[in-house]
SEMI-954859 format. One record per residue (C-alpha): residue number from 1; residue in one letter; x, y, z. Coordinates in Angstrom, 1 decimal. Example, Ala and Ser with C-alpha at 12.3 -4.5 7.8 and 13.67 -1.06 7.14 Angstrom:
+-----+---+--------+--------+--------+
:   k : r :   east :  north :     up :
+-----+---+--------+--------+--------+
:   1 : A :   12.3 :   -4.5 :    7.8 :
:   2 : S :   13.7 :   -1.1 :    7.1 :
+-----+---+--------+--------+--------+
This chain:
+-----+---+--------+--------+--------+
:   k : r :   east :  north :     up :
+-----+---+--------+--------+--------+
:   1 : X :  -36.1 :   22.7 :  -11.1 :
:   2 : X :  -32.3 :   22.0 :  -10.9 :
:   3 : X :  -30.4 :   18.8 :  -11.8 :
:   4 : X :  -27.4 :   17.9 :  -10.6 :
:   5 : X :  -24.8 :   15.3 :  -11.8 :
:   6 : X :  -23.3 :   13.6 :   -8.5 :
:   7 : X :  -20.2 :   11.6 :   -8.2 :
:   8 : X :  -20.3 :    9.0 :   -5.3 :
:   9 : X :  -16.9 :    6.8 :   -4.8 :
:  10 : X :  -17.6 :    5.5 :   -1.5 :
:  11 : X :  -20.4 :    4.9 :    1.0 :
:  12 : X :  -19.0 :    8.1 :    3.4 :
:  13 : X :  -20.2 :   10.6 :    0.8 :
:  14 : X :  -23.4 :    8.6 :   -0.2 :
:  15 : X :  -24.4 :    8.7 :    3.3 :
:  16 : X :  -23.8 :   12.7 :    3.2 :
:  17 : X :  -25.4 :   13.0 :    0.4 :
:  18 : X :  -28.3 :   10.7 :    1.6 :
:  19 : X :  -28.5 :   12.9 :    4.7 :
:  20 : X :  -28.5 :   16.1 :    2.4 :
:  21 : X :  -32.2 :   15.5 :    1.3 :
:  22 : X :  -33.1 :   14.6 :    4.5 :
:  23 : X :  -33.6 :   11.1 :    4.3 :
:  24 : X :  -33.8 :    8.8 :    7.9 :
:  25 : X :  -31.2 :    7.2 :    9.5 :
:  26 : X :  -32.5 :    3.8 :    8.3 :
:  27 : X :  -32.7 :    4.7 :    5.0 :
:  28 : X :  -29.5 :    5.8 :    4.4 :
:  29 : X :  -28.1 :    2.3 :    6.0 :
:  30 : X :  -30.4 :    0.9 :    3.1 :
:  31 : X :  -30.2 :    3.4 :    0.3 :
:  32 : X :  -26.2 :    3.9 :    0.5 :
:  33 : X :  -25.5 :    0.8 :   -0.6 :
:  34 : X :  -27.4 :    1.0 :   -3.6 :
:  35 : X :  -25.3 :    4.5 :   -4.7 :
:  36 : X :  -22.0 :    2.9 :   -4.9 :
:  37 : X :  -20.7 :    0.8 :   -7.6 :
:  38 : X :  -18.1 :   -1.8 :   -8.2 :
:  39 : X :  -16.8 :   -4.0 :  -11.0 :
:  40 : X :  -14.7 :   -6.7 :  -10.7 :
:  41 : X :  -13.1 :   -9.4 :  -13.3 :
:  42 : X :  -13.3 :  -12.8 :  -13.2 :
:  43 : X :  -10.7 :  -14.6 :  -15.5 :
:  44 : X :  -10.7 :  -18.5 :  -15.9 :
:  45 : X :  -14.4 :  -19.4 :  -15.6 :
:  46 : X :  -16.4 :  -22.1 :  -17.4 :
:  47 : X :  -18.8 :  -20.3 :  -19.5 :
:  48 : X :  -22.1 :  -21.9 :  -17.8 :
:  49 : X :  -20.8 :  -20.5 :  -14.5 :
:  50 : X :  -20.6 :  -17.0 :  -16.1 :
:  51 : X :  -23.9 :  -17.6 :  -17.6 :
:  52 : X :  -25.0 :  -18.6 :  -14.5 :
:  53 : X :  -23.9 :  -15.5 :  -12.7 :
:  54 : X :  -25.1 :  -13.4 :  -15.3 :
:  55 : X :  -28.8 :  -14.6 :  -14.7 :
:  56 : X :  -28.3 :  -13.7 :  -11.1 :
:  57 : X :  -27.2 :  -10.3 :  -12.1 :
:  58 : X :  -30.0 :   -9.8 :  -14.7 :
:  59 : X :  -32.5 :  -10.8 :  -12.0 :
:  60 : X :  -30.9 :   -8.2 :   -9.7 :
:  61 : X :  -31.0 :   -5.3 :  -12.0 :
:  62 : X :  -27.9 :   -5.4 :  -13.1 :
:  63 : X :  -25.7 :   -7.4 :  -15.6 :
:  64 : X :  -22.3 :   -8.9 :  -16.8 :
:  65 : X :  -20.1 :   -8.7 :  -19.8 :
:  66 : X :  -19.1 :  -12.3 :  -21.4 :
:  67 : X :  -17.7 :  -13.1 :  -25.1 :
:  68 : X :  -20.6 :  -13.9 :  -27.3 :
:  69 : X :  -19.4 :  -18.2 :  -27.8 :
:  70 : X :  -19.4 :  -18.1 :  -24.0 :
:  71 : X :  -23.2 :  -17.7 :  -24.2 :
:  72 : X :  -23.8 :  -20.8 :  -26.6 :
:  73 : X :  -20.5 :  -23.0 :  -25.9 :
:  74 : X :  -19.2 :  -24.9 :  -22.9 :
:  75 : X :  -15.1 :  -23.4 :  -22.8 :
:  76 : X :  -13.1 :  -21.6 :  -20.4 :
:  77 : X :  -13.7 :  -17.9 :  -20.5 :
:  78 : X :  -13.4 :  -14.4 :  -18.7 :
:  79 : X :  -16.0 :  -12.1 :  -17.4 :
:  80 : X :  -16.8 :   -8.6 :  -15.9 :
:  81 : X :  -19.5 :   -8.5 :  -13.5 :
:  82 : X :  -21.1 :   -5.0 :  -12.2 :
:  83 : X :  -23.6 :   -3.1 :  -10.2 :
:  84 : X :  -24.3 :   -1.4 :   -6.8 :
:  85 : X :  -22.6 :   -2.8 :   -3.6 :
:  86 : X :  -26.1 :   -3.6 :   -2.7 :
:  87 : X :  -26.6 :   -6.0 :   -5.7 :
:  88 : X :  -23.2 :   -7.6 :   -5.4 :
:  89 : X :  -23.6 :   -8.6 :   -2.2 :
:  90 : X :  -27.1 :  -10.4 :   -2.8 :
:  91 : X :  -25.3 :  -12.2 :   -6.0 :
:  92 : X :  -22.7 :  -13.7 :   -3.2 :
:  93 : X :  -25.4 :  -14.4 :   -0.8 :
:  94 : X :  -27.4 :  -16.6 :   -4.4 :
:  95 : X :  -23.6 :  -18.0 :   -4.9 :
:  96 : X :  -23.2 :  -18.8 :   -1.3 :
:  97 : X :  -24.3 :  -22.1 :   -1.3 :
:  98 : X :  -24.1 :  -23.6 :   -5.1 :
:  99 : X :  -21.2 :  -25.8 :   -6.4 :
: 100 : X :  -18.2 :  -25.9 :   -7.9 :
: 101 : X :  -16.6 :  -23.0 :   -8.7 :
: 102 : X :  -19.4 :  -20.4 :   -7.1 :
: 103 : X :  -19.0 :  -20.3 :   -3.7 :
: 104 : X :  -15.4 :  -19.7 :   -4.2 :
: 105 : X :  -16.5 :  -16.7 :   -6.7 :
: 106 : X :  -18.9 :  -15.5 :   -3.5 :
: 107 : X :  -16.5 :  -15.4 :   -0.5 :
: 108 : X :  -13.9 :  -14.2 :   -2.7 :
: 109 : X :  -15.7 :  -10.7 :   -3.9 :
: 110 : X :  -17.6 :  -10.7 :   -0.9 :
: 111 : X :  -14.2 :  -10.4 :    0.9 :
: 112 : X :  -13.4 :   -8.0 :   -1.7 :
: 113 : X :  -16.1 :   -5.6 :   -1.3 :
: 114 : X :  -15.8 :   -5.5 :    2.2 :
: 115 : X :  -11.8 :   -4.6 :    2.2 :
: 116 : X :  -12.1 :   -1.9 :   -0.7 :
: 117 : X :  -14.4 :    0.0 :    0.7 :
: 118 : X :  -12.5 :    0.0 :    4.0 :
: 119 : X :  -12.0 :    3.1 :    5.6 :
: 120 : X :   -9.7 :    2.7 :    8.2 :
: 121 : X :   -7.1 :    0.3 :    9.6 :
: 122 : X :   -5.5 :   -0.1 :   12.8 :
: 123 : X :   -1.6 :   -0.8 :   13.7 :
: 124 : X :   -0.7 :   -3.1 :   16.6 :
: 125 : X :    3.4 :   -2.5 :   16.5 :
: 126 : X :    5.6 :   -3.6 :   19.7 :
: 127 : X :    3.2 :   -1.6 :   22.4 :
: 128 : X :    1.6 :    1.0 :   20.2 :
: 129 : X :   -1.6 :    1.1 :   18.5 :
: 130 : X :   -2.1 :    3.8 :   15.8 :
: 131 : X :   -5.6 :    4.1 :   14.0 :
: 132 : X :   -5.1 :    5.5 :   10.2 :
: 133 : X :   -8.0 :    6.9 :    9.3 :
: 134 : X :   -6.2 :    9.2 :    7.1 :
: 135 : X :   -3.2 :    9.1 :    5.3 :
: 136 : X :    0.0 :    9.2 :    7.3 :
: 137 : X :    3.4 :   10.2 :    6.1 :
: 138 : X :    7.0 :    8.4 :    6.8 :
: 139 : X :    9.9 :   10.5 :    6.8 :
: 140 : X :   13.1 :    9.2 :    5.7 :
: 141 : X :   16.6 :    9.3 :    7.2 :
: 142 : X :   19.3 :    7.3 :    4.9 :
: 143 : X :   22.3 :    6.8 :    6.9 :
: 144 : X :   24.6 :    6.3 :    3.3 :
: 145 : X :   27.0 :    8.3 :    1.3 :
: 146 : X :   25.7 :    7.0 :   -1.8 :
: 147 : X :   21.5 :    7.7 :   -2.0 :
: 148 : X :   20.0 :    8.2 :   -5.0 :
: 149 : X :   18.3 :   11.6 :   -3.8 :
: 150 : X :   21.7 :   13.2 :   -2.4 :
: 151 : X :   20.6 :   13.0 :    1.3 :
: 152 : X :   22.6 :   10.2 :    2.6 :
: 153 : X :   23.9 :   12.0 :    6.0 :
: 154 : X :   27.2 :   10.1 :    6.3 :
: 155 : X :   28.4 :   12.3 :    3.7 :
: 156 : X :   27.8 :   15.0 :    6.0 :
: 157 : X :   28.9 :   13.9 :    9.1 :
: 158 : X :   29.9 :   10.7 :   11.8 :
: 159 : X :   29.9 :   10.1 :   15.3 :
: 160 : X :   28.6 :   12.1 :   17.5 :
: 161 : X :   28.0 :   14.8 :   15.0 :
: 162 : X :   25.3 :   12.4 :   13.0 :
: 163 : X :   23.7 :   11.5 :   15.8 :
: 164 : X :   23.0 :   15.0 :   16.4 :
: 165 : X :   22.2 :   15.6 :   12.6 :
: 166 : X :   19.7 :   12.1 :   12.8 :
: 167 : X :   17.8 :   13.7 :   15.8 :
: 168 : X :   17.4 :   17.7 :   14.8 :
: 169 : X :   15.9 :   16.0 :   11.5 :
: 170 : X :   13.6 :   13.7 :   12.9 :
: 171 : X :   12.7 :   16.2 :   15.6 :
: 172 : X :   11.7 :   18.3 :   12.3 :
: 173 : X :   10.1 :   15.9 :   10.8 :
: 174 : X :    7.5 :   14.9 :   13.4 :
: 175 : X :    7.0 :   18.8 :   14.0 :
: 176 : X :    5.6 :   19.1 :   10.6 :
: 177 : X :    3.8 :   16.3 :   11.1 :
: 178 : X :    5.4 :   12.7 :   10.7 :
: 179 : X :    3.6 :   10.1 :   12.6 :
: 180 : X :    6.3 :    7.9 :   11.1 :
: 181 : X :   10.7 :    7.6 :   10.4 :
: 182 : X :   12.3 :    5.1 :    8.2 :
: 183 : X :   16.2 :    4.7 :    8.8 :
: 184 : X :   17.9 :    2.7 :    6.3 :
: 185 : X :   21.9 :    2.3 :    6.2 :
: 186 : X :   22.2 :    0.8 :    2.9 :
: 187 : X :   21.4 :    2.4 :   -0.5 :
: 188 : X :   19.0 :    0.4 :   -2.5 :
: 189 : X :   19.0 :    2.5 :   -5.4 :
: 190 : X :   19.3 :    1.0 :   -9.0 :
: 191 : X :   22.8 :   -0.4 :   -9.7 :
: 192 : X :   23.8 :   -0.3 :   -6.0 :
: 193 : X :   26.0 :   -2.9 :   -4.0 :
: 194 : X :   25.0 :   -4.1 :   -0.9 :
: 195 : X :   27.6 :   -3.4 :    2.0 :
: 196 : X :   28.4 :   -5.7 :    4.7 :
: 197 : X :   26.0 :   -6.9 :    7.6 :
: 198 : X :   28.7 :   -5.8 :   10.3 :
: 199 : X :   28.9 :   -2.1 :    8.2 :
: 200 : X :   25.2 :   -2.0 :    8.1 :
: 201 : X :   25.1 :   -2.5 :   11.9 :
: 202 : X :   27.7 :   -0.6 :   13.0 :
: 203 : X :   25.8 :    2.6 :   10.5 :
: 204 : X :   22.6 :    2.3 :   12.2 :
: 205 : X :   22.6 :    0.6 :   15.8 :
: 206 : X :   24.0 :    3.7 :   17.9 :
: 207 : X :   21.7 :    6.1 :   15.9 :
: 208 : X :   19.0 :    3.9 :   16.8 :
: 209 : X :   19.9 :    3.9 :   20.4 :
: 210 : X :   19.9 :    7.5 :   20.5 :
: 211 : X :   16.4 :    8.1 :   18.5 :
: 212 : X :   14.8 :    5.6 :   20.8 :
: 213 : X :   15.9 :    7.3 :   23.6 :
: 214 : X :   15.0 :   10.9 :   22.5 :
: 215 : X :   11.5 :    9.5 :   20.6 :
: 216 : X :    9.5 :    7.3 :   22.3 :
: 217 : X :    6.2 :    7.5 :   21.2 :
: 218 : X :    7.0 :    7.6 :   17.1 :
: 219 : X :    7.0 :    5.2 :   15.1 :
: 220 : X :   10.3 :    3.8 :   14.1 :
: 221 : X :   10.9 :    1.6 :   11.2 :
: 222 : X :   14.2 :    0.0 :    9.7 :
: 223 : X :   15.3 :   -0.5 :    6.6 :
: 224 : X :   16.5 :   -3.7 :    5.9 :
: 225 : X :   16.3 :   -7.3 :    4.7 :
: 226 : X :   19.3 :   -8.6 :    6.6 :
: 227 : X :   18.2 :  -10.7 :    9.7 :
: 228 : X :   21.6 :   -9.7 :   11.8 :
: 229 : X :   20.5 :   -6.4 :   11.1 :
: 230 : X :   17.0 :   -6.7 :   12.0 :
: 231 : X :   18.2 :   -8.4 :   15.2 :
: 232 : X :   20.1 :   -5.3 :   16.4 :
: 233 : X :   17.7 :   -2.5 :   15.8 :
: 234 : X :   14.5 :   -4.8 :   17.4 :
: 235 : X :   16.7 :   -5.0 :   20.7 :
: 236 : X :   16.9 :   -0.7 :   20.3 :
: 237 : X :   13.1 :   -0.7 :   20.1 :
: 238 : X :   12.5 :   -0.6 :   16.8 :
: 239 : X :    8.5 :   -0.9 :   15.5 :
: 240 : X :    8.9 :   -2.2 :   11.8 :
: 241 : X :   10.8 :   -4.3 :    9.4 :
: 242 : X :   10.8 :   -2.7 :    5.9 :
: 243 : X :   12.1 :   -5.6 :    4.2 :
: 244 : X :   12.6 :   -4.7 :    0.4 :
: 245 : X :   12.4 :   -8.8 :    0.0 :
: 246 : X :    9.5 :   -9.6 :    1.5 :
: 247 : X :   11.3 :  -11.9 :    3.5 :
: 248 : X :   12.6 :  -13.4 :    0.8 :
: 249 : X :   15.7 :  -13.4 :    1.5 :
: 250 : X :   16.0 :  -13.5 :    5.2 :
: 251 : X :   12.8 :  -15.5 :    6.2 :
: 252 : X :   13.8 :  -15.9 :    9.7 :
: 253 : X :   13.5 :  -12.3 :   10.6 :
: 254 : X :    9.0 :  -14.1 :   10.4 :
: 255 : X :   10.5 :  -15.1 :   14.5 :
: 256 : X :   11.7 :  -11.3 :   15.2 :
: 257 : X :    8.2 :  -10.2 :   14.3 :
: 258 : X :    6.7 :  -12.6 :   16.5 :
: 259 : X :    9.1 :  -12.4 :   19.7 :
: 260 : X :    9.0 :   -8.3 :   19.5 :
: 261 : X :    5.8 :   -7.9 :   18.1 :
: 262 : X :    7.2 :   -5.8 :   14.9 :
: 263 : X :    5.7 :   -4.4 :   12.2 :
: 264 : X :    6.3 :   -5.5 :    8.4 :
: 265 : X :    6.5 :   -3.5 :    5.6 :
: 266 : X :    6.1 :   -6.5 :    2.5 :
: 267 : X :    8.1 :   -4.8 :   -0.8 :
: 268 : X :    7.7 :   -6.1 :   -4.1 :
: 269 : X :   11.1 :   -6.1 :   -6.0 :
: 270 : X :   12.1 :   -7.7 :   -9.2 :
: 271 : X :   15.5 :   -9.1 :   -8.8 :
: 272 : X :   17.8 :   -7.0 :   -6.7 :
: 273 : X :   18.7 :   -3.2 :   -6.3 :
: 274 : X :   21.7 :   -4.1 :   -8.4 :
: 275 : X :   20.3 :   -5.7 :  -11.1 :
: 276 : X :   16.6 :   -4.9 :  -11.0 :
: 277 : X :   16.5 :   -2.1 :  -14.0 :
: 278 : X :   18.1 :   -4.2 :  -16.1 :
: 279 : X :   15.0 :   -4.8 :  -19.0 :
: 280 : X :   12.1 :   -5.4 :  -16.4 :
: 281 : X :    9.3 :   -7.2 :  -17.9 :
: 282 : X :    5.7 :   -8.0 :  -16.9 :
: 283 : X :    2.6 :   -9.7 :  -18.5 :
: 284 : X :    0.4 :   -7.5 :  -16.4 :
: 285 : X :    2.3 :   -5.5 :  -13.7 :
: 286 : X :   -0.2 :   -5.0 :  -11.2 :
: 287 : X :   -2.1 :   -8.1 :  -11.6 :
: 288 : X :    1.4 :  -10.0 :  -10.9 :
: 289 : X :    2.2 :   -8.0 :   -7.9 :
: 290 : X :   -1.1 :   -8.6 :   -6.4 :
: 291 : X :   -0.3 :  -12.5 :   -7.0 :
: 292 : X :    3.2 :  -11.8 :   -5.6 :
: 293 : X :    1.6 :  -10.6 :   -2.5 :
: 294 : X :   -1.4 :  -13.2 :   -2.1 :
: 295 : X :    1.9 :  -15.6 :   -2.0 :
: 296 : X :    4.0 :  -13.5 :    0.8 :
: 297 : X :    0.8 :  -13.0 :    2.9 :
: 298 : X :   -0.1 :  -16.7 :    3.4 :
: 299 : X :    3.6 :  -17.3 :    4.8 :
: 300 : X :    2.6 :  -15.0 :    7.3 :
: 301 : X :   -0.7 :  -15.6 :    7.9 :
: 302 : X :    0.6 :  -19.4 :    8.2 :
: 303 : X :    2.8 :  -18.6 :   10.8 :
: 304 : X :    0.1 :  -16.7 :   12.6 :
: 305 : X :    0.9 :  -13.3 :   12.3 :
: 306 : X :   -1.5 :  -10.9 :   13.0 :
: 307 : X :   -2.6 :   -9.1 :   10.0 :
: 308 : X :   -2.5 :   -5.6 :   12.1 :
: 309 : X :    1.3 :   -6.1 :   12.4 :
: 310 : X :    1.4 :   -6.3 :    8.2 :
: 311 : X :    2.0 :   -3.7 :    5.4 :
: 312 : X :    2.1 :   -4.1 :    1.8 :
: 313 : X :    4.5 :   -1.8 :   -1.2 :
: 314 : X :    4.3 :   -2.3 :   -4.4 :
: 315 : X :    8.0 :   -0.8 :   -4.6 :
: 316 : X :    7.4 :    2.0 :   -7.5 :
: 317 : X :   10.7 :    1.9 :   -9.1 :
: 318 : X :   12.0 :   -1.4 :   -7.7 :
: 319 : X :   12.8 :   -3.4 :  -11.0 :
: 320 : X :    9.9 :   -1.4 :  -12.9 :
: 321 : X :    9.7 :    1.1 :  -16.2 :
: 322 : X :    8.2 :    4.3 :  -16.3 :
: 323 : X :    4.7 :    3.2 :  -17.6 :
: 324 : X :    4.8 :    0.1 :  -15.0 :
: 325 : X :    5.3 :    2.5 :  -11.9 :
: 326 : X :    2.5 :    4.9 :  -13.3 :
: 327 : X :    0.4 :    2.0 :  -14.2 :
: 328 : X :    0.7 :    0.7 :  -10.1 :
: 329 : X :    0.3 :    4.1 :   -8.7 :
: 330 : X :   -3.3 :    4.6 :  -11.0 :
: 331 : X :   -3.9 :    1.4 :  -10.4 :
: 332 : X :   -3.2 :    1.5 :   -6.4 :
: 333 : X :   -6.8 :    0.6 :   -5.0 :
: 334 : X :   -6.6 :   -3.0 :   -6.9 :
: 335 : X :   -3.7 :   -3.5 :   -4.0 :
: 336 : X :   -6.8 :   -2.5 :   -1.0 :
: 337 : X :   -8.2 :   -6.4 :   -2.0 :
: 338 : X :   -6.1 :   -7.9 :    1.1 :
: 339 : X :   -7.5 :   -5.2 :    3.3 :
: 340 : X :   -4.0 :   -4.2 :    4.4 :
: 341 : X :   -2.6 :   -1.0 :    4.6 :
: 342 : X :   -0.7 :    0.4 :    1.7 :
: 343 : X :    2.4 :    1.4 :    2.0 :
: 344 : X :    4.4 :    3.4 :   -0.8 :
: 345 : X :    7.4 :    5.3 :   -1.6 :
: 346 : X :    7.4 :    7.9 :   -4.4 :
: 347 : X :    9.6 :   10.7 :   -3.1 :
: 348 : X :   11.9 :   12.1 :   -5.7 :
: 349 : X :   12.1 :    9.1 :   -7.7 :
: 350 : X :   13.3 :    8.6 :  -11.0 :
: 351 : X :   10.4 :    8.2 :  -13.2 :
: 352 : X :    9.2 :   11.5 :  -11.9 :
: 353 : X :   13.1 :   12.3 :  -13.1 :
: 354 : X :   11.8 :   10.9 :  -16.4 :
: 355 : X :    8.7 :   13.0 :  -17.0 :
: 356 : X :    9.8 :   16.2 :  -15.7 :
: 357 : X :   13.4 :   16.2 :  -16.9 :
: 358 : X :   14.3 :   17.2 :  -13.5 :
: 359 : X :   17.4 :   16.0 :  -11.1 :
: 360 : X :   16.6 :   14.1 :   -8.0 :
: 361 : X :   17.2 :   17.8 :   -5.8 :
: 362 : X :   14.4 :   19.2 :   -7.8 :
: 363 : X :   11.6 :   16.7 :   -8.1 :
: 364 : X :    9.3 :   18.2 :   -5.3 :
: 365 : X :    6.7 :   19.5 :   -7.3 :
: 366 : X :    6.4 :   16.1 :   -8.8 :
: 367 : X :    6.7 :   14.3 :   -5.5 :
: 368 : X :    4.0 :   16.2 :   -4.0 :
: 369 : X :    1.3 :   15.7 :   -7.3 :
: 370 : X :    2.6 :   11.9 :   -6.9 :
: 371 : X :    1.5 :   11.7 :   -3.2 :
: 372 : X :   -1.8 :   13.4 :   -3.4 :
: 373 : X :   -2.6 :   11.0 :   -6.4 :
: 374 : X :   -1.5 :    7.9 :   -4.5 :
: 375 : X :   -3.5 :    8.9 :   -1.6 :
: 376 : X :   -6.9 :    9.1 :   -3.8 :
: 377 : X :   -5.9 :    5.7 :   -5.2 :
: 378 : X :   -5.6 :    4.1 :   -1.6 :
: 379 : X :   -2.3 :    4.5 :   -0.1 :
: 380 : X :   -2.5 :    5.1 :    3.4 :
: 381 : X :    1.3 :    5.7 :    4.5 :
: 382 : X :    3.8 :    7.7 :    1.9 :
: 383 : X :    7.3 :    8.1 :    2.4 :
: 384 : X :    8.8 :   10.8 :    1.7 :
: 385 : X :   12.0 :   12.9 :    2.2 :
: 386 : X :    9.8 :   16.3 :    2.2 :
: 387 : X :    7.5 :   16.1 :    5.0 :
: 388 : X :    5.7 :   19.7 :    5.8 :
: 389 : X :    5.3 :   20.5 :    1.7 :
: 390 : X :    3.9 :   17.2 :    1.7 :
: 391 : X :    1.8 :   17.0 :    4.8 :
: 392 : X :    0.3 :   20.7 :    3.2 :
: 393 : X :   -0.6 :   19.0 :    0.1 :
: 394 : X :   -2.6 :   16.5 :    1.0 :
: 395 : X :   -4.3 :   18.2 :    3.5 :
: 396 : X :   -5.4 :   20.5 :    1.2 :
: 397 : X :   -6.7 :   18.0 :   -0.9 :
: 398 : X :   -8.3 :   16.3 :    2.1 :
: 399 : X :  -10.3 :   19.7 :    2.5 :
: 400 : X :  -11.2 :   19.8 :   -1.0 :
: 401 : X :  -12.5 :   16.6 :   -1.5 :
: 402 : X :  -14.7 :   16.3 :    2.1 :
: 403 : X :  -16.2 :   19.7 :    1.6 :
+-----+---+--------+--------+--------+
């Protein structure tokens, strides 16, 4: 006899696993359900509702964690609930229908369950529709003299001569595999000054014209929170908005989304690129992006944009400290809640800077163990300046982990 320990994070490898011992097709519907398991905390509760969910869970073979007075005293109070997808979802179906705060508590981690343990997600951008069922990768093309990593291309060249530099790279880039380019003509590194709308244009809007021509079928996304801006490079054919604001600060470029049928990328950013390191402080830093998001999703979702057309960042090193940005990127899959494709840059940033000792020039190694991370945690599109050492990496840890 052999015994085995098994480690089951998703309902793909318990139906392998399932299949391994040869059980039937309608079993492992049934049975895979029961081999994956979830937690989830619920903060603010009156104790008898905890209690009362705790009963449910006892009766369903599992159980909940609650403060001992919560048990014997009516107060406000916080709880962990746990067990099997299979068990969660028959505690929602017994919440379903009972007051107050309960069938809230139901739809809400029944919602939950369904978008964590989503495996794919599907685009709608201008007149494409890409399917990510793995993750993709973004290369980036910064059209500045002043980027953080050293690869702003107007330090290298103008005119003509960048034109021809923007399109070689990207040409590169999607040879070794990107199914995605972000061109930004600002710097939005820490400390930075924004340059003028009419600069910004005038940067980007013939090198847009001449990847659009040469590159029809990749996706194209600019990066920028400036609505002139956004105008001029939706009428090139761009696909996305990155907006490093969220909209916040150009909230009419919601109407360029809608007439063109664009693509947002939803950043989170304390204050701005210029002022955004300066002592950044959170309560709990993942727990207020994921409120900061709730908040810039229902603007769209208010003005009826499709959620296919939306993408969320968390911004790693957009107003945060070293342990917040390693604190997001391990704690990535509470962001997969909205059921939204995750979006993230990581590529040669500072706190890798921090933990290595390493310049920007020679952060690759930490870069690449940055990505592969992130994409176990739930990102689904990583942007990066490195794109074939990357693209290796993760498929090598794609191979590993579905042997």
């Amino acid at each position: 006899m052999i015994i085995t320990p098994l480690s089951i994070e998703n309902e793909k490898i318990a139906k392998s696993l399932l299949s391994s011992v040869g059980v039937s097709r309608e079993g492992i519907d049934i049975l895979s359900l029961k081999c994956v398991y979830s937690a989830f905390k619920i903060e603010g509760i009156k104790s008898w509702e905890a209690n009362i969910i705790k009963q449910h869970l006892l009766s369903l073979g599992s159980d909940s964690a609650v403060e001992r007075s919560a048990l014997i005293k009516d107060k406000k109070t916080d709880t962990i609930i746990f067990g099997n997808i299979s068990q969660l979802k028959k505690l929602c179906s017994k919440l379903k229908n009972q007051p107050f705060n309960l069938n809230e508590i139901s739809q809400t981690i029944s919602l939950y369950l369904d978008n964590l343990f989503k495996q794919e997600f599907v685009l709608r951008v201008r007149d494409k529709t890409i399917k990510i069922k793995k993750p993709l990768l973004c290369g980036i093309i910064n059209l500045t003299t002043d980027s953080f990593s050293g690869d702003g291309l107007l330090a290298k060249a103008c005119g003509n001569k960048l034109k021809d530099l923007v399109l070689k790279k990207i040409e590169t880039m999607a040879k070794d595999g990107a199914a995605m380019i972000d061109i930004g003509a600002e710097s939005s590194r820490p400390y930075s000054h924004p340059i003028p709308e009419k600069e910004e244009i005038a940067r980007i809007v013939p090198v847009l014209c001449a990847v659009r021509k040469n590159f029809k079928d990749i996706l194209i996304s600019v990066d920028t929170y400036k609505l002139n801006v956004a105008k001029a490079a939706a009428e090139e054919g761009i696909d996305i908005i990155n907006d490093i604001t969220a909209l916040r600060k150009s909230p009419g470029i919601v109407n360029l989304i809608k007439k063109y049928k664009l693509g947002i990328i939803l950043m989170h950013m304390k204050k701005n690129p210029r002022t955004m390191q300066i002592n950044p402080k959170y309560r709990k830093v993942t727990e207020e992006i994921v409120s900061f998001f709730r908040e810039r999703i229902s603007i769209l979702n208010k003005e009826k944009i499709n959620p296919q057309q939306i993408m969320i960042d968390p911004g790693i090193g957009f107003g945060k400290t070293l342990e917040d940005n390693l604190k997001i990127i391990n704690e990535l899959y509470k962001f997969k809640i909205f059921g939204l494709p995750i979006f993230i840059g990581l590529s040669r940033k500072s706190f890798i800077g921090k933990i290595t000792g390493k310049s920007a020039d020679q952060r690759l190694p930490g870069t690449i163990a940055s990505t592969v991370l992130a994409a176990l945690r739930g990102a689904n599109i990583l942007r990066v300046h490195d794109v074939r050492e990357n693209k290796e990496a993760l498929c090598v840890a794609r191979s590993i982990i579905n042997n």
